[in-house]
PyMOL Python script that loads the backbone (N, CA, C, O; Angstrom):
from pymol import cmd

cmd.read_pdbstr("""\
ATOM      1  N   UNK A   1     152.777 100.498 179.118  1.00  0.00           N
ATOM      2  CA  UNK A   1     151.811 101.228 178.305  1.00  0.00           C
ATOM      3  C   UNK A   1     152.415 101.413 176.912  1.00  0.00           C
ATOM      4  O   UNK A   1     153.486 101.974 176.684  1.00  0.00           O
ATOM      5  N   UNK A   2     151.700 100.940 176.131  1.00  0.00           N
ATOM      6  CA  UNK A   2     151.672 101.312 174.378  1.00  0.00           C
ATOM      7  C   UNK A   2     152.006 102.634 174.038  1.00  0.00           C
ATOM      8  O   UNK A   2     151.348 103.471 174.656  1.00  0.00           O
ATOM      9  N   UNK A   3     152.792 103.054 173.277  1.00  0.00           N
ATOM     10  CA  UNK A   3     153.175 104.412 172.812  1.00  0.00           C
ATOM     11  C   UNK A   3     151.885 105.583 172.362  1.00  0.00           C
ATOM     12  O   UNK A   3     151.936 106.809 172.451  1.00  0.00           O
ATOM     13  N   UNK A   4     150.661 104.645 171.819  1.00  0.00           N
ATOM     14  CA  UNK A   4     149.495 105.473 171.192  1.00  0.00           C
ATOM     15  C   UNK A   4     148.880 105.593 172.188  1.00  0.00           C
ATOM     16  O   UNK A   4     148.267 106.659 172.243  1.00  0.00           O
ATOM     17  N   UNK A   5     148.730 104.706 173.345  1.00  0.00           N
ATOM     18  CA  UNK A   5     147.952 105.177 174.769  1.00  0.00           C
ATOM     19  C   UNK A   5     148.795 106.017 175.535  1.00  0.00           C
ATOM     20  O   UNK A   5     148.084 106.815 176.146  1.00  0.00           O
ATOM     21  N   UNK A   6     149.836 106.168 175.740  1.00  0.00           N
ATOM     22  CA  UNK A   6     151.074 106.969 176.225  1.00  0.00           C
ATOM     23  C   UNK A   6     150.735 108.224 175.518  1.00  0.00           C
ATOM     24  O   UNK A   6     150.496 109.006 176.439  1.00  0.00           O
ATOM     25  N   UNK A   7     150.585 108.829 174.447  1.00  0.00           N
ATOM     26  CA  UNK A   7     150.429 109.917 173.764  1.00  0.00           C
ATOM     27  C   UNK A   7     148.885 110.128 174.007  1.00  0.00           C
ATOM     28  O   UNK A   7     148.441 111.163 174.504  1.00  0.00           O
ATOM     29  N   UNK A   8     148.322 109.361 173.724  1.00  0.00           N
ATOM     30  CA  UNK A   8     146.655 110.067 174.710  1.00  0.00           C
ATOM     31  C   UNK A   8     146.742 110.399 175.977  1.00  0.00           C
ATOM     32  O   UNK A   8     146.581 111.547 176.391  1.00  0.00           O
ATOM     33  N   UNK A   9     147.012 109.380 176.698  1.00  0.00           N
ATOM     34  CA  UNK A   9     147.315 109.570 178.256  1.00  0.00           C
ATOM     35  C   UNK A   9     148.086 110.815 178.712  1.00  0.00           C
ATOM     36  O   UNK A   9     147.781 111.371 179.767  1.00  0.00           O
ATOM     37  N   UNK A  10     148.993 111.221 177.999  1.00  0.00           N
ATOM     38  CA  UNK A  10     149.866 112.775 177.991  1.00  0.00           C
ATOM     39  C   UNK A  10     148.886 113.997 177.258  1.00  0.00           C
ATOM     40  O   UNK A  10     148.810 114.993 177.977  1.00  0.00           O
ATOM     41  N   UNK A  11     148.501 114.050 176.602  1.00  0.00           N
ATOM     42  CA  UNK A  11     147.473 114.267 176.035  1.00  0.00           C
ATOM     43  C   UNK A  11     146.233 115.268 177.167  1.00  0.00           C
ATOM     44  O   UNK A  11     146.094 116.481 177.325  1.00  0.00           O
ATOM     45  N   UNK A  12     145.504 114.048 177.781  1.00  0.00           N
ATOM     46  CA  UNK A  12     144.717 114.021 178.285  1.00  0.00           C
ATOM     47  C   UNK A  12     145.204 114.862 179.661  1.00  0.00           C
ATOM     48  O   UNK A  12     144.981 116.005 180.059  1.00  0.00           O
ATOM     49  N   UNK A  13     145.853 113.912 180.103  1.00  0.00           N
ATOM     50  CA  UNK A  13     146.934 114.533 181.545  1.00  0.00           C
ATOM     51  C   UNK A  13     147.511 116.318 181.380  1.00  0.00           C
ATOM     52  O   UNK A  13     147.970 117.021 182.280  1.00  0.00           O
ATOM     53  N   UNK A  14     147.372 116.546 180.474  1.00  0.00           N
ATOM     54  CA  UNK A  14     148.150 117.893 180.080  1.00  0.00           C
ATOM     55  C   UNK A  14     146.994 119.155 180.284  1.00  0.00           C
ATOM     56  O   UNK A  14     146.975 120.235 180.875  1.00  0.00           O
ATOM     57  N   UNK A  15     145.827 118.180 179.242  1.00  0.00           N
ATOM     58  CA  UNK A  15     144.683 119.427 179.449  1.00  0.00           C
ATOM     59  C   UNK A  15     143.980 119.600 180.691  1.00  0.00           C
ATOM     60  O   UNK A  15     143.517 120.636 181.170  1.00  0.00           O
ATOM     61  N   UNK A  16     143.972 118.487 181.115  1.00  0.00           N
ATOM     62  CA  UNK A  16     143.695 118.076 182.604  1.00  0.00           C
ATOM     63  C   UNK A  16     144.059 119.654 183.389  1.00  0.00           C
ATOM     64  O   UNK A  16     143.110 120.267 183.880  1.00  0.00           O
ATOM     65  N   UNK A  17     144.956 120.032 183.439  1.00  0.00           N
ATOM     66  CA  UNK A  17     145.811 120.989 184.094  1.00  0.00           C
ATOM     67  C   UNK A  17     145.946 122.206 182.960  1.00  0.00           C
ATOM     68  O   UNK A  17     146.948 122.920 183.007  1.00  0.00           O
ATOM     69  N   UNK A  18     144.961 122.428 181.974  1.00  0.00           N
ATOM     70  CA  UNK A  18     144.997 123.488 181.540  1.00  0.00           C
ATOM     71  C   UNK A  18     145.879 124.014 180.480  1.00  0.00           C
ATOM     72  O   UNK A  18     145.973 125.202 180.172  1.00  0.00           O
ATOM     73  N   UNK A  19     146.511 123.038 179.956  1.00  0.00           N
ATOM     74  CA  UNK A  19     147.265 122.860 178.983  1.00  0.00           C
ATOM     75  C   UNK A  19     146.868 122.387 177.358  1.00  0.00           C
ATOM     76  O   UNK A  19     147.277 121.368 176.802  1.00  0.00           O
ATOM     77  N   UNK A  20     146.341 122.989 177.020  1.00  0.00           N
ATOM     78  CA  UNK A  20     145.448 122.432 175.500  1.00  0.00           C
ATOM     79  C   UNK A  20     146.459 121.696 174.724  1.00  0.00           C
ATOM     80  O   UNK A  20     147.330 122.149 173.982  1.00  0.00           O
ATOM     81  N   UNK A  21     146.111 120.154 175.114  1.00  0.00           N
ATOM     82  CA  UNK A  21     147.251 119.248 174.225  1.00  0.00           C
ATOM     83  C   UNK A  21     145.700 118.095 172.991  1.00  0.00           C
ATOM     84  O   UNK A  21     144.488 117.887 173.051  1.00  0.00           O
ATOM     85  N   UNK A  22     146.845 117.729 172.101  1.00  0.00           N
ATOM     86  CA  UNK A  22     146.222 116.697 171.732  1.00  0.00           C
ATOM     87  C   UNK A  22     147.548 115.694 171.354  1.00  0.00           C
ATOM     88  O   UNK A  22     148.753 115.945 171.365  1.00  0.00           O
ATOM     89  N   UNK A  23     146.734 114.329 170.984  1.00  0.00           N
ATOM     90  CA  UNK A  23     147.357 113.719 170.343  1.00  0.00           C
ATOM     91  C   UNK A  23     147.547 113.054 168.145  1.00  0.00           C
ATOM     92  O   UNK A  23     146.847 113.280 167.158  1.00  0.00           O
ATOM     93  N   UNK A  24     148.348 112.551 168.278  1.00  0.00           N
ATOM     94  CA  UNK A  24     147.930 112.217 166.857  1.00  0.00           C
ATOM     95  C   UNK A  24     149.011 110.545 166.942  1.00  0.00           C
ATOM     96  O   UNK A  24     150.045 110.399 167.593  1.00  0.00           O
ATOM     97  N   UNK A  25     148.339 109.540 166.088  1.00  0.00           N
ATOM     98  CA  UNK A  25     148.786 108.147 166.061  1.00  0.00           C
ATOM     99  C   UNK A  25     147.986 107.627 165.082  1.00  0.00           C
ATOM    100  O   UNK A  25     147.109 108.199 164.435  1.00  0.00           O
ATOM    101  N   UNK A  26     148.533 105.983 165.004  1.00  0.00           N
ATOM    102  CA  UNK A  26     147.983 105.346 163.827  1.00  0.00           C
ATOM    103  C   UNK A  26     146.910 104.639 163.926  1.00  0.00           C
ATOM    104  O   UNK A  26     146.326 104.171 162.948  1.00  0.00           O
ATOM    105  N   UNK A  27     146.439 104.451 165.476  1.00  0.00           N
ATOM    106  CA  UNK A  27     145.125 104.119 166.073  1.00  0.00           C
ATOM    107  C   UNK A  27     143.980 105.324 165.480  1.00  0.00           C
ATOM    108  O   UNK A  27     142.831 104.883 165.432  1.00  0.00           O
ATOM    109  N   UNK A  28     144.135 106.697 165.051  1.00  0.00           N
ATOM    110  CA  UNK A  28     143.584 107.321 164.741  1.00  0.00           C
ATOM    111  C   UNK A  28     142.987 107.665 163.659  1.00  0.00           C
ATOM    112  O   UNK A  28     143.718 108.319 162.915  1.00  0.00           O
ATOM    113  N   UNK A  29     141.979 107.490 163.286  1.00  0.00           N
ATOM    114  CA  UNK A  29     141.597 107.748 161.606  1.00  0.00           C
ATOM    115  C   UNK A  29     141.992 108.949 160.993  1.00  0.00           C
ATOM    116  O   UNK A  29     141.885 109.842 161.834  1.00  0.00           O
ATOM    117  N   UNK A  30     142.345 109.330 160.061  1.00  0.00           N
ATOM    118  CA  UNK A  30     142.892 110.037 159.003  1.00  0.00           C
ATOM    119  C   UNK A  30     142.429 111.428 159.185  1.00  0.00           C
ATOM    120  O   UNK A  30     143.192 112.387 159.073  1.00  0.00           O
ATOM    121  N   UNK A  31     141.089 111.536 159.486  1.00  0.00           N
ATOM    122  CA  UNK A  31     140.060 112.470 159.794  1.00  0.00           C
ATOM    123  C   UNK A  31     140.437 113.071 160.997  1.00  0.00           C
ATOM    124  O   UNK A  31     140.447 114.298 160.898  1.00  0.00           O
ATOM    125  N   UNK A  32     140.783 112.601 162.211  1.00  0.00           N
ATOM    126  CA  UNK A  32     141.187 112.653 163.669  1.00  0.00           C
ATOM    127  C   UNK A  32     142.660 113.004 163.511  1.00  0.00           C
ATOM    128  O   UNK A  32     143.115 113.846 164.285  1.00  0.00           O
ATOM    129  N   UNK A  33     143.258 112.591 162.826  1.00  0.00           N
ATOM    130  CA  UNK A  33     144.643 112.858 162.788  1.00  0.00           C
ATOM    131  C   UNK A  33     144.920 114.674 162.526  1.00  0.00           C
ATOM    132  O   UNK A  33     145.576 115.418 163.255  1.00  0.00           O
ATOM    133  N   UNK A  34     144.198 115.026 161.281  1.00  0.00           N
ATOM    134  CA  UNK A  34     144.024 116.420 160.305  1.00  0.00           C
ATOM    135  C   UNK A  34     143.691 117.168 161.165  1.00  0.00           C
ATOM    136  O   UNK A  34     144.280 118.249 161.187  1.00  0.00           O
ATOM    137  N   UNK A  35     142.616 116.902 162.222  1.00  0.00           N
ATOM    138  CA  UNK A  35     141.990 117.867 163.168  1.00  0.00           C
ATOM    139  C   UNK A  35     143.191 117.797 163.942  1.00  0.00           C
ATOM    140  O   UNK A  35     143.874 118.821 163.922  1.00  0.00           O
ATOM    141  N   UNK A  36     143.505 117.075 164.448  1.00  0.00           N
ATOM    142  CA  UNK A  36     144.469 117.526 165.949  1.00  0.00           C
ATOM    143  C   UNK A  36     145.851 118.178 165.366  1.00  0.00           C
ATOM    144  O   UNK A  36     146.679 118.772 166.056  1.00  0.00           O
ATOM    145  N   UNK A  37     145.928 117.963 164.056  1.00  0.00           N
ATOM    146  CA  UNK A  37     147.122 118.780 163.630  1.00  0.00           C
ATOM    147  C   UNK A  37     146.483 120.177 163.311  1.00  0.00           C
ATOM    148  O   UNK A  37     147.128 121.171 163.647  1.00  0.00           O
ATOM    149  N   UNK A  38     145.595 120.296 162.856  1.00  0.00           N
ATOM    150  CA  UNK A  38     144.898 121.982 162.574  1.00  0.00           C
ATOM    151  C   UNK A  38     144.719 122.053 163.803  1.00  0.00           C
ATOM    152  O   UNK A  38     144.337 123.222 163.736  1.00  0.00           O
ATOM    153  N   UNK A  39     144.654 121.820 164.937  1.00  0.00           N
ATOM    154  CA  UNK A  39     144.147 122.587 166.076  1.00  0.00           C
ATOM    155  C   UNK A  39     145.527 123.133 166.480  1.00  0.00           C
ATOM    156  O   UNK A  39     145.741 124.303 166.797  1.00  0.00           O
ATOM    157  N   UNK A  40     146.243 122.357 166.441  1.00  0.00           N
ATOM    158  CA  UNK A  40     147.742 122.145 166.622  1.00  0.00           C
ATOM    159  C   UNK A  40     148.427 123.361 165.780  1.00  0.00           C
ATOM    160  O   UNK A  40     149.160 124.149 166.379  1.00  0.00           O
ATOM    161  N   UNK A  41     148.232 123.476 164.673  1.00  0.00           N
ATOM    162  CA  UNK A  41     148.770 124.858 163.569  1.00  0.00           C
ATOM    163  C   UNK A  41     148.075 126.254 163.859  1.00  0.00           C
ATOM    164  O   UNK A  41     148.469 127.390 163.594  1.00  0.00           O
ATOM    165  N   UNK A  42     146.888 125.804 164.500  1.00  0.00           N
ATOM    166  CA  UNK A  42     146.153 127.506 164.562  1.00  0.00           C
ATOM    167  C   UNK A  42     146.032 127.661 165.794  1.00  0.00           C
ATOM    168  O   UNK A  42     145.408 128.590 166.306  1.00  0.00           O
ATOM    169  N   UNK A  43     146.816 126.461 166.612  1.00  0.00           N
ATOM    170  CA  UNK A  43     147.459 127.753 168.278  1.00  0.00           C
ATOM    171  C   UNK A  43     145.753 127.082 168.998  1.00  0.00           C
ATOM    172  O   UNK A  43     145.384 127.693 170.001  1.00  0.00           O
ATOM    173  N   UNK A  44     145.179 126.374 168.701  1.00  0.00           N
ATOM    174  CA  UNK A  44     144.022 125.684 169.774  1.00  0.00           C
ATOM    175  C   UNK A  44     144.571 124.966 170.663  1.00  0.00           C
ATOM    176  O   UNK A  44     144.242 124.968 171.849  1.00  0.00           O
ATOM    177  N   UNK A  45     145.589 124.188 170.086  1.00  0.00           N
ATOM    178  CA  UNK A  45     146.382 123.439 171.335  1.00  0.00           C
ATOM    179  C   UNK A  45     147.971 123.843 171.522  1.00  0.00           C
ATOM    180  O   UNK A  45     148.669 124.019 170.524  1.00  0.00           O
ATOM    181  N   UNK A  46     148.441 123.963 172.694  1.00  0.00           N
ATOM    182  CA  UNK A  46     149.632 124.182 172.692  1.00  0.00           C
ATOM    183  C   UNK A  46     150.805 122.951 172.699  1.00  0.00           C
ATOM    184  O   UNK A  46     152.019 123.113 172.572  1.00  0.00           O
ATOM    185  N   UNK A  47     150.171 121.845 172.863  1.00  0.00           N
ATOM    186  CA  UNK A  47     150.832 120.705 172.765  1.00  0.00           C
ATOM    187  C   UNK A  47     150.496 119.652 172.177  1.00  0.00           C
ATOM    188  O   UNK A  47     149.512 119.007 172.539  1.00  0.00           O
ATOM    189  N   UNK A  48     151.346 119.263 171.055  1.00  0.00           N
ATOM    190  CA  UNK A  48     151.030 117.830 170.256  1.00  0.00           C
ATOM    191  C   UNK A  48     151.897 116.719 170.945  1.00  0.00           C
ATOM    192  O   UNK A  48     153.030 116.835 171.411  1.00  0.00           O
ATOM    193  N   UNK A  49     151.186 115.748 170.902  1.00  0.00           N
ATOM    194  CA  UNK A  49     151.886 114.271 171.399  1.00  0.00           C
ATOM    195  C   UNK A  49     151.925 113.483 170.332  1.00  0.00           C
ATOM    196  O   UNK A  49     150.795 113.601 169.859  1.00  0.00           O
ATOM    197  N   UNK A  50     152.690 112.552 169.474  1.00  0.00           N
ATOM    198  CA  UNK A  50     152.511 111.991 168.683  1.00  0.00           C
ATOM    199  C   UNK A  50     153.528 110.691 168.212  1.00  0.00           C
ATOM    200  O   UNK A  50     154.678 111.122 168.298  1.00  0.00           O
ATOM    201  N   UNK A  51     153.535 110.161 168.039  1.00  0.00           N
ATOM    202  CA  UNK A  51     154.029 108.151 168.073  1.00  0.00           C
ATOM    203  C   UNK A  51     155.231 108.306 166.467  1.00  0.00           C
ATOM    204  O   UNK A  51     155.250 109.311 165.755  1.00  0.00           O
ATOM    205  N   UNK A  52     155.968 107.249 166.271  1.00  0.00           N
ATOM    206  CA  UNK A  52     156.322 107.512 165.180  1.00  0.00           C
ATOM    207  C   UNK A  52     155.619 107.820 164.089  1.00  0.00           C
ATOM    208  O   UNK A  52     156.227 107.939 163.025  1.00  0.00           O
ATOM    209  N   UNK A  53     153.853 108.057 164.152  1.00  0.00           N
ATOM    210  CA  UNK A  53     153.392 108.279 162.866  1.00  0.00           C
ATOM    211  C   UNK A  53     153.910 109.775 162.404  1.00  0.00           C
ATOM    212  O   UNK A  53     153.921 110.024 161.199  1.00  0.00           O
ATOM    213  N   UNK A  54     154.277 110.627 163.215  1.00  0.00           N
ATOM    214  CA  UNK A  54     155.458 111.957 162.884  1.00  0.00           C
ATOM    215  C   UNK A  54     156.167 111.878 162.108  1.00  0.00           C
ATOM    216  O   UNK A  54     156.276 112.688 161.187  1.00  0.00           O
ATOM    217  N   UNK A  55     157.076 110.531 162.326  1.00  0.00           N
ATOM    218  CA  UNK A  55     158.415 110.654 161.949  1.00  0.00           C
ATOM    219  C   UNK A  55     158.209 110.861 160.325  1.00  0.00           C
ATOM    220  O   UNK A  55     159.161 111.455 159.819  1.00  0.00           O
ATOM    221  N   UNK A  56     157.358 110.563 159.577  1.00  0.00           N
ATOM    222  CA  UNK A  56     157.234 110.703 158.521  1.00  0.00           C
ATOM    223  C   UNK A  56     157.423 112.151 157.970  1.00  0.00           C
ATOM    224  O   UNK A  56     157.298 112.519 156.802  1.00  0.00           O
ATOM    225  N   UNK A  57     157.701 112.778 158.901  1.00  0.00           N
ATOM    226  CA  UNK A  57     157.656 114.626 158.814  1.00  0.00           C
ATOM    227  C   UNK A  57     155.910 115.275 158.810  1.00  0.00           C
ATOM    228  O   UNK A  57     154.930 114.652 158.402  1.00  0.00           O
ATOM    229  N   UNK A  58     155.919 116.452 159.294  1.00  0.00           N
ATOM    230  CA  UNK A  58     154.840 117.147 159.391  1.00  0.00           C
ATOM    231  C   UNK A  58     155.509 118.719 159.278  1.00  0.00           C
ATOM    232  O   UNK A  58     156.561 119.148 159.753  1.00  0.00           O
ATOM    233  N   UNK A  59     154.337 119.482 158.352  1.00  0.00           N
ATOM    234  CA  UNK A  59     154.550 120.515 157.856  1.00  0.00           C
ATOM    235  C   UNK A  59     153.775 121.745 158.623  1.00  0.00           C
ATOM    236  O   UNK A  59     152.726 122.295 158.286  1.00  0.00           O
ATOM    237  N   UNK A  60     154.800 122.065 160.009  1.00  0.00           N
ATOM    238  CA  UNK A  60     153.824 123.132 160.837  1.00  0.00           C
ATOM    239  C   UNK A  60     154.937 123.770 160.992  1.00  0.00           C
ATOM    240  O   UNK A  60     155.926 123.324 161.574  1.00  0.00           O
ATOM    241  N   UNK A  61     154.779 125.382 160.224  1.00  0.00           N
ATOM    242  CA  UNK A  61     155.521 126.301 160.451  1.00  0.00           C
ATOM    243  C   UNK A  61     155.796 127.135 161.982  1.00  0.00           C
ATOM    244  O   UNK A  61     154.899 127.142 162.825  1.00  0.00           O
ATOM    245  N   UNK A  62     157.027 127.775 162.219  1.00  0.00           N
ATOM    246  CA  UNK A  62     156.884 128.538 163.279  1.00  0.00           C
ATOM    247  C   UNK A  62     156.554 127.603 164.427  1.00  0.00           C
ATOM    248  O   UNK A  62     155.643 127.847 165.218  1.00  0.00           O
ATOM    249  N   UNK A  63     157.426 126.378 164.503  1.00  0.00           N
ATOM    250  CA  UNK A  63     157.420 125.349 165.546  1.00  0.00           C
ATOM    251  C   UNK A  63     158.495 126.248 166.770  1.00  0.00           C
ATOM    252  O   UNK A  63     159.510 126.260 166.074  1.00  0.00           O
ATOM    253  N   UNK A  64     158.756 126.697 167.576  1.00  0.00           N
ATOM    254  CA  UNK A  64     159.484 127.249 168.261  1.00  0.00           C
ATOM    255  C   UNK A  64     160.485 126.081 169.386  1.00  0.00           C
ATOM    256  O   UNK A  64     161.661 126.300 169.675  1.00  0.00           O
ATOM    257  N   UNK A  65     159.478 124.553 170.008  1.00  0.00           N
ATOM    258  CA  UNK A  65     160.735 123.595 170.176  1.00  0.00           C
ATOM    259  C   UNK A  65     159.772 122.245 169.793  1.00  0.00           C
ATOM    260  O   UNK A  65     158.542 122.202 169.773  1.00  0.00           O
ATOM    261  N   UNK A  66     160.680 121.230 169.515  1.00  0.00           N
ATOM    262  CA  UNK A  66     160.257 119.629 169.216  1.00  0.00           C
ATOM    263  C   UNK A  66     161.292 118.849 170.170  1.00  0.00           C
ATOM    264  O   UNK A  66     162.518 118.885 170.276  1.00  0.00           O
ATOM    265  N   UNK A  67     160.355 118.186 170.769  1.00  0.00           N
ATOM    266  CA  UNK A  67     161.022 117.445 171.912  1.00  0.00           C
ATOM    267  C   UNK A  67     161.188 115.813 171.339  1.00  0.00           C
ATOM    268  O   UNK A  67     160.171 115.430 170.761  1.00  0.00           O
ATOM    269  N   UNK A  68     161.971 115.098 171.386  1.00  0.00           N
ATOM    270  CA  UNK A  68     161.607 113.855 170.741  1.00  0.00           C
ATOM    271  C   UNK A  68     162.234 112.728 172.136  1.00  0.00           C
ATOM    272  O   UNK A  68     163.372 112.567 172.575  1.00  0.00           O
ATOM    273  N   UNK A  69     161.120 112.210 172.459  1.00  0.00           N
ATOM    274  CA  UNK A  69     161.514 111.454 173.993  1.00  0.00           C
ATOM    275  C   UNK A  69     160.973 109.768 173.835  1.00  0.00           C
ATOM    276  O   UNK A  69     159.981 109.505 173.156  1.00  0.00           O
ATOM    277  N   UNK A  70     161.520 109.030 174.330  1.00  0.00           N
ATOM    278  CA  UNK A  70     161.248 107.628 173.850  1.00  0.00           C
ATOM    279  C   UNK A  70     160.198 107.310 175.481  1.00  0.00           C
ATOM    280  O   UNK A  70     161.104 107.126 176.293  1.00  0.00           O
ATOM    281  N   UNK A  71     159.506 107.237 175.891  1.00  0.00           N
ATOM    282  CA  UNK A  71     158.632 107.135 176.727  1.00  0.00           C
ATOM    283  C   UNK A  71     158.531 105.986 177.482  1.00  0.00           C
ATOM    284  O   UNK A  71     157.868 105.751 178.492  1.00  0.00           O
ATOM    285  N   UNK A  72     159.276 105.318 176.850  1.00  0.00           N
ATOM    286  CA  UNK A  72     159.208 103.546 177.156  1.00  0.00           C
ATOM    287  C   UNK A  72     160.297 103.945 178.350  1.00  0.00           C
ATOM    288  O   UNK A  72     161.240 104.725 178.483  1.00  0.00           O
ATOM    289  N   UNK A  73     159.395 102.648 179.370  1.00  0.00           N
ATOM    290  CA  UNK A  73     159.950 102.253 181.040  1.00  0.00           C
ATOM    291  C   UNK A  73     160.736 100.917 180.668  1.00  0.00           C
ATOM    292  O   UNK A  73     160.431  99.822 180.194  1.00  0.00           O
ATOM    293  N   UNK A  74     161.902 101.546 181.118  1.00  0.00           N
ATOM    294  CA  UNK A  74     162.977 100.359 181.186  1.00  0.00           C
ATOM    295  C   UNK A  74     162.837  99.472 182.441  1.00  0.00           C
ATOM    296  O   UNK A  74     162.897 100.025 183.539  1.00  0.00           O
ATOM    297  N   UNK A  75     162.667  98.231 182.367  1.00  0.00           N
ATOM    298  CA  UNK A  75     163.103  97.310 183.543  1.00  0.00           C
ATOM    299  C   UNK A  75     164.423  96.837 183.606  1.00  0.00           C
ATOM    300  O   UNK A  75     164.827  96.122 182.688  1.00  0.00           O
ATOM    301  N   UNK A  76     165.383  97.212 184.835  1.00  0.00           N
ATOM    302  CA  UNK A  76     166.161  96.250 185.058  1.00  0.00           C
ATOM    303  C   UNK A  76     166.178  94.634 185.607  1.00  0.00           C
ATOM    304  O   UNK A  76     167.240  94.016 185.674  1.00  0.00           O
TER     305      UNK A  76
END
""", "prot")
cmd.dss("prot")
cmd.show_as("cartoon", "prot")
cmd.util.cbc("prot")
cmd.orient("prot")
């Protein structure tokens, strides 16, 4: 699985169980991106999932933890 379907799929799987997540990626239009980060800053969701389009930095105060996990399944 692709990192931007991996971050929906977690996403999805999270709220599933009551967990208000979203995601944010580069599959996402610009518009979609802003929302899931404002939902994300004003406490609508408690969990962001998001691909290296992050790494560029994001400006959300009063982050309390950032997990940074490489998601990818290794085959031996």
């Amino acid at each position: 699985m692709n990192a931007k379907r991996t971050a929906d799929f977690l996403a999805s799987f999270m709220s599933q169980r009551q967990l208000n997540s979203t995601s944010i990626h580069g599959d996402r239009e610009q518009r979609e991106r802003e929302i899931a980060l404002n939902e994300f800053r004003t406490g609508q969701r408690q969990f962001l999932f998001a691909t290296t389009v992050a790494a560029r930095g994001l400006d959300i105060p009063k982050i309390a933890c950032v997990v940074n996990y490489d998601m990818q399944l290794r085959q031996k």
